[in-house]
N, C-alpha and C positions, 0 to 999 in steps of 0.2 A: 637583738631586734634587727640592727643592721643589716647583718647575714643572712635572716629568715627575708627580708624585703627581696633582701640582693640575688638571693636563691629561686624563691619568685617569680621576680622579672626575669632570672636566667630560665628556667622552665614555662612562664607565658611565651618568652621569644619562641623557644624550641619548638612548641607545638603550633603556633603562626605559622614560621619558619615551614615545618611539614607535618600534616594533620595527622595524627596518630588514628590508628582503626577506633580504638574508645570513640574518638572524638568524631570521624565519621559515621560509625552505628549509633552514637547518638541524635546526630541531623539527620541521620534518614528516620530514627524514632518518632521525633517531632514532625517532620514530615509526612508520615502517614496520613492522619487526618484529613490533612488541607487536599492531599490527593485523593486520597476516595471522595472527598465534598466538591473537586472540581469534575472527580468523571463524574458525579451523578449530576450534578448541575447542567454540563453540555449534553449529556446523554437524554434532560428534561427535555433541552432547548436544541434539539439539531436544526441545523441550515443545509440544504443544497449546494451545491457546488459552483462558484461564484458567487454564491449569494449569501456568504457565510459573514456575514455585516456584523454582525452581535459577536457571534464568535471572536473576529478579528478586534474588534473592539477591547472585549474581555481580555484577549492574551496579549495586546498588548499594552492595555495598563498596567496586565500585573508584573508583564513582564520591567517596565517604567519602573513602576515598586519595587523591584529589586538592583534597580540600578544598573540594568544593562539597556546599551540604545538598542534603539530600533528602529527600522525605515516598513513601509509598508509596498511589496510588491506583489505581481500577477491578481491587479484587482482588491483581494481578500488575504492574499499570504503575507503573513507577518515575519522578516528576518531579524533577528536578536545577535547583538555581538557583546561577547564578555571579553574583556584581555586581562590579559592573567597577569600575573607581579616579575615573571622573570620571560624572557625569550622563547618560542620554541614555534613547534606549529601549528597549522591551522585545522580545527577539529571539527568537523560538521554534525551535526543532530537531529533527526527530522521528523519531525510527526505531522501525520494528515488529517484533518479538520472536518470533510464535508459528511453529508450522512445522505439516508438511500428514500427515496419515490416508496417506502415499506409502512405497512400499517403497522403498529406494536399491539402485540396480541397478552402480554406478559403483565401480571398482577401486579406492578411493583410502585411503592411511593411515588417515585419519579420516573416513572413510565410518561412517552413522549405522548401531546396530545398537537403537535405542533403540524401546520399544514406548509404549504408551497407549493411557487408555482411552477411545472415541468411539462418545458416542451406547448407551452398552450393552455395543460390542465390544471387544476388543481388537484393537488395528490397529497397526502398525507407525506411525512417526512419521520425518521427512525435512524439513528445509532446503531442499525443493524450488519454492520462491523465492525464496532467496537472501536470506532476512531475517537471518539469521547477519551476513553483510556489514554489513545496515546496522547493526545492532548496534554490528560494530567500529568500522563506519566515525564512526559518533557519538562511541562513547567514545575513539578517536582524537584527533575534533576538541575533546571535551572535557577530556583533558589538555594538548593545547596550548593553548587559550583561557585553563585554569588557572594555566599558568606566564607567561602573559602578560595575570593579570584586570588589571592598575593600568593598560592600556594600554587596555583596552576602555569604551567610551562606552556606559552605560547595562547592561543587565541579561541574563545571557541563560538561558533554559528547555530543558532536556535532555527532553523529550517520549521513553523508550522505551515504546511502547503493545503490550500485550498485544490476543490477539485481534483481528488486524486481517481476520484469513479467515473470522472469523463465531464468535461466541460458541456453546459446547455445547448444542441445547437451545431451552429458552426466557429459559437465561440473558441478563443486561444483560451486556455487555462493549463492547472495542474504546474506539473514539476516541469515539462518544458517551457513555458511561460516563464516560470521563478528563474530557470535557470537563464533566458533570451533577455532576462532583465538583471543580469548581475549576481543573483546570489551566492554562484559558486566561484564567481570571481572579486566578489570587492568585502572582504581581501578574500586571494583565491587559494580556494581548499584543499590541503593535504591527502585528504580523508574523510570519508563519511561515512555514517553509522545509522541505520534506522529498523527500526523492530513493531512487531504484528501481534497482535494479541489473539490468541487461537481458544475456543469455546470447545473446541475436543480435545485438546493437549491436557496433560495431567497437572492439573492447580498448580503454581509457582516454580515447576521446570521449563529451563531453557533449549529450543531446540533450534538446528543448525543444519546446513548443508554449503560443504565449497564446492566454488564452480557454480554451474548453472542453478539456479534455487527456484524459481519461481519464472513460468511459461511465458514466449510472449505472445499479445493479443490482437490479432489481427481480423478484422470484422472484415465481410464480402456483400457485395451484393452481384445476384445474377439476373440481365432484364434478358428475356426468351420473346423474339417478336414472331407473331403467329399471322395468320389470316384469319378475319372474323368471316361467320357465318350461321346461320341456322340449327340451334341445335340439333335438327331430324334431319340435315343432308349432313353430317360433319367429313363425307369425301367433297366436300367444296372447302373444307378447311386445311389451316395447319392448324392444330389444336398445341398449343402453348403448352397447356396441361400435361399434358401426357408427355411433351418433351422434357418440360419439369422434372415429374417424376422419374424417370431417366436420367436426367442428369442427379437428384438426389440418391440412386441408388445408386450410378458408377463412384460418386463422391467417398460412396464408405469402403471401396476400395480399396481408397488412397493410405487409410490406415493399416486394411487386414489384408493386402497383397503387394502395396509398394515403399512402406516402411519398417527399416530395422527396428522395433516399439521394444528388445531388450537393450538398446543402448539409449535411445532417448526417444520415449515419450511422446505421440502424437493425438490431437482429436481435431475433429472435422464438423463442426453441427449445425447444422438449418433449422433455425429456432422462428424465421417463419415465411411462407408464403402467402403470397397478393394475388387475385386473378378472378376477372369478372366484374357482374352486374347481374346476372338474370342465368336460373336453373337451365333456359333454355337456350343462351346464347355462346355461341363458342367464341370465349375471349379473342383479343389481337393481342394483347401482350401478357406474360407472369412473369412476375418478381419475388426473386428468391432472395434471403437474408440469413448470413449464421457467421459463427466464429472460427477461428482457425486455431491453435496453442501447439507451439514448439517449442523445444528448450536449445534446440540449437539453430545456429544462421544458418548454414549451409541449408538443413533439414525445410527450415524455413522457406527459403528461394525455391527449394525444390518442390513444397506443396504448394506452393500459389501457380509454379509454370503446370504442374498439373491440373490443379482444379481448371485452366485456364484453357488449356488441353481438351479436357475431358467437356467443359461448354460446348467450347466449338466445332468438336469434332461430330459428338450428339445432335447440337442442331442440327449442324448441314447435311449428316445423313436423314434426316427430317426436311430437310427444304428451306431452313432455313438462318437466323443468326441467334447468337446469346452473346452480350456485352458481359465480361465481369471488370468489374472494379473491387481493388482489396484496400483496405485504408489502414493502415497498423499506427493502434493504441497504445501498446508498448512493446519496448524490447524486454529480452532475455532478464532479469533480475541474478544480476553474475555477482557472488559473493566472491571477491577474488582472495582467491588458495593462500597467497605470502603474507596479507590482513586479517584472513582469518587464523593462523597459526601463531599469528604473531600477538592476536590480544583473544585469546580463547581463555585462556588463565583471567581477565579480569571477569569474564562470562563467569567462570567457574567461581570464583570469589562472590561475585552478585549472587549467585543462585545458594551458596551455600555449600559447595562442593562438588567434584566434577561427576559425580552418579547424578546428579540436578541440571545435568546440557548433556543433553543426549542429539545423534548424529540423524537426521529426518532425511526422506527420499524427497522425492522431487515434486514440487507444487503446480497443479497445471493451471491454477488462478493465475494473475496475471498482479504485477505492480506499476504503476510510472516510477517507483521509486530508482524503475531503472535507467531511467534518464540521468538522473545524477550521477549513475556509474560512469556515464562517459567523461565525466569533467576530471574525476581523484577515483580514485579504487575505492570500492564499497564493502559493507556487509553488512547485509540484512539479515535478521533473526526473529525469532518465533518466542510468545510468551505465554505457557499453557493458565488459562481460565476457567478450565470445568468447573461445572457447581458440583458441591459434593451431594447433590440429588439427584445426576446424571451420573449413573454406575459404571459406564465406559464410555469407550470414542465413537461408539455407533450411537448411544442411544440420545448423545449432545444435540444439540439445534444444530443446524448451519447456518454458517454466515450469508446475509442476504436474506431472511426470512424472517418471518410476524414474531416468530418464536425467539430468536436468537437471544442469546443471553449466557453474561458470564460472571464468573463470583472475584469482585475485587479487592479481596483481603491483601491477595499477594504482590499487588500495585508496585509495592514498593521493591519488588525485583529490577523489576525492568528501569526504576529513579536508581538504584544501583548499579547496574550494566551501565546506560550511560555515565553517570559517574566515574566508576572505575576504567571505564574506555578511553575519557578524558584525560585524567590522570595517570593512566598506564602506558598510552601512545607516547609520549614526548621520553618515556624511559627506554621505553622498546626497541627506538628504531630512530628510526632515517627521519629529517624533517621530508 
């Protein structure tokens, strides 16, 4: 009886000691549930960006329930620190919280019915991308890391960031905010790691790109100052309009005559203009508005002195000026090449095998996630969600729409990837 006790305690140490796979595919077993019950719960309940109150609330209670602190930064973003039982480094984990100004058009139990207020109005609010998921899919992986900290090497950071679709306003928000207040420095991070859940990718594959991954976002405005006048004399004007129009069509230039678009990726779009009061008056000023997306710096610098070019030049042979201003929302989303080769193996473990992480071309959405690249080297990745009543990747919703919608059986991938990333880094490599 002795022996049998003594044998026991030598086999409970061992797997304390280090978590055997049994005993990790069992915590992510148990785990499913609570994760698909927490995306459909925040998916009911979205908040806007800063103003994710409930949400922050939620994650960090339960995040308290499991035993790791936590401090509250950038307003609404909640950081989470586990430390592990033996030495090692510092692992980051990030998921984003806010949800979109979108109606929900989709039949489902927990279809959002939830309002807010944006910019002045009141607009309906929606999970229409799928940030609910990452959500779960974090605090997922954070109560399993929890029940197995004395196992993990070094420290790890629950990054949930508010406002990642753009702060209200002229408020500060999002992942520069979290980061201008600490979180990638107290204590400062190794690494960091955060993933997308994608409505056209193929249900519970993982997909990937090094290097440049995802465009960044630089919004413009163009003010064109004209001379008012009469509609029926319009040679007593400078007609704004029409120089507008001018400079929107030199704009699409910039793509189809002055960038390399087989090495990287460019778009240019004026999504809207302002101008007037009356069918019959010829404005004094139009204001143009749209987005810019590059995947590289250089390429980057070089479309803004264009478009910037292409203004001024357009007025003045018109007679007159056009002010632009560019305000860039994020950078590059740079999955760097030596982190991604170096835990692509725990991807390929979470997914199930490496035919399940397949290599993706280049995203011209945009993330803040890439603010965090500048603090520790990143990688960001993709977690496919089609529903199996969407036959391919054409016929899926898009992100951003009434429609949008994804099937979260496979949840529990991406509570794996971070897991195994966690766990893998302090073996792999460099602190």
């Amino acid at each position: 009886m002795k022996k049998l006790l003594s044998f026991l305690v030598f086999v409970t140490g061992t797997v304390a000691a280090q978590p055997s796979q049994l005993t990790l595919e069992q915590l992510f077993k148990d785990e499913n549930a609570k994760v698909i019950n927490w995306r459909r719960y925040f998916h009911e309940f979205p908040e806007l960006g800063n103003r994710e109150f409930n949400t922050c609330k939620k994650v960090e209670e339960t995040l308290k329930g499991f035993g790791i602190s936590t401090r509250i930064v950038a307003k609404t973003g909640v950081v989470g620190i586990l430390k592990g039982g033996k030495p090692g480094p510092v692992v980051a984990l990030r998921a984003d919280m806010d949800g979109l100004p979108v109606e929900e058009r989709n039949n489902l139990a927990f279809a959002s019915n939830a309002k807010g207020d944006y910019n002045g109005a009141t607009v309906p609010v929606m999970h229409a991308c799928g940030h609910a998921s990452h959500v779960a899919m974090l605090l997922g992986a954070a109560e399993v890391l929890s029940k197995i900290k004395n196992d993990i090497s070094g420290t790890v950071v629950f990054l949930f960031q508010p406002a990642e679709e753009g702060p209200p306003g002229t408020e500060e928000g999002g992942a520069p905010l979290m980061i201008k207040e600490g979180a990638m420095d107290n204590p400062k991070v190794d690494a960091v790691f955060g993933i997308h859940i994608n409505s056209k990718y193929d249900l519970g594959k993982i997909y990937y790109k090094p290097g440049s991954t995802m465009a960044s976002s630089d919004w413009f405005t163009i003010k064109v100052k004209g001379k008012q006048s009469h509609g029926a004399y319009p040679w007593n004007s400078i007609d704004p309009i029409v120089v507008s129009a001018e400079i929107i069509q030199a704009l699409q230039t910039i793509v189809s005559r002055n960038v390399d678009i087989t090495k990287s990726p460019v778009v240019v779009s004026v999504g809207k203009i302002h101008s007037g009061v009356r069918a019959n008056i010829i404005p004094e000023e139009a204001i143009m508005e749209g987005t810019i997306r590059t995947l590289d710096d250089q390429v980057q610098k070089n479309v803004h002195e264009k478009i910037k070019l292409i203004a001024k030049n357009i007025a003045e042979a018109n007679g007159t000026t056009a002010e632009v201003m560019i305000d860039t929302k994020t950078l590059v989303t740079y999955s760097d090449p030596e982190l991604v080769a170096r835990t692509l193996p725990s991807l390929q473990t979470a997914a199930g095998g490496t035919e399940n992480v397949k290599l993706t071309n280049w995203v011209t959405g945009a993330e803040d996630f890439s603010f965090f690249g500048t603090k520790a080297p990143a990688f960001y990745f993709f977690l496919g969600a089609r529903d199996p009543q969407f036959a391919n990747f054409e016929s899926a919703p898009d992100h951003h729409t009434p429609g949008f919608m994804i099937n979260d059986s496979r949840l529990d991938v991406g509570v794996k990837a971070f897991v195994h990333l966690v766990l893998d880094y302090a073996k792999t490599g460099k602190k």
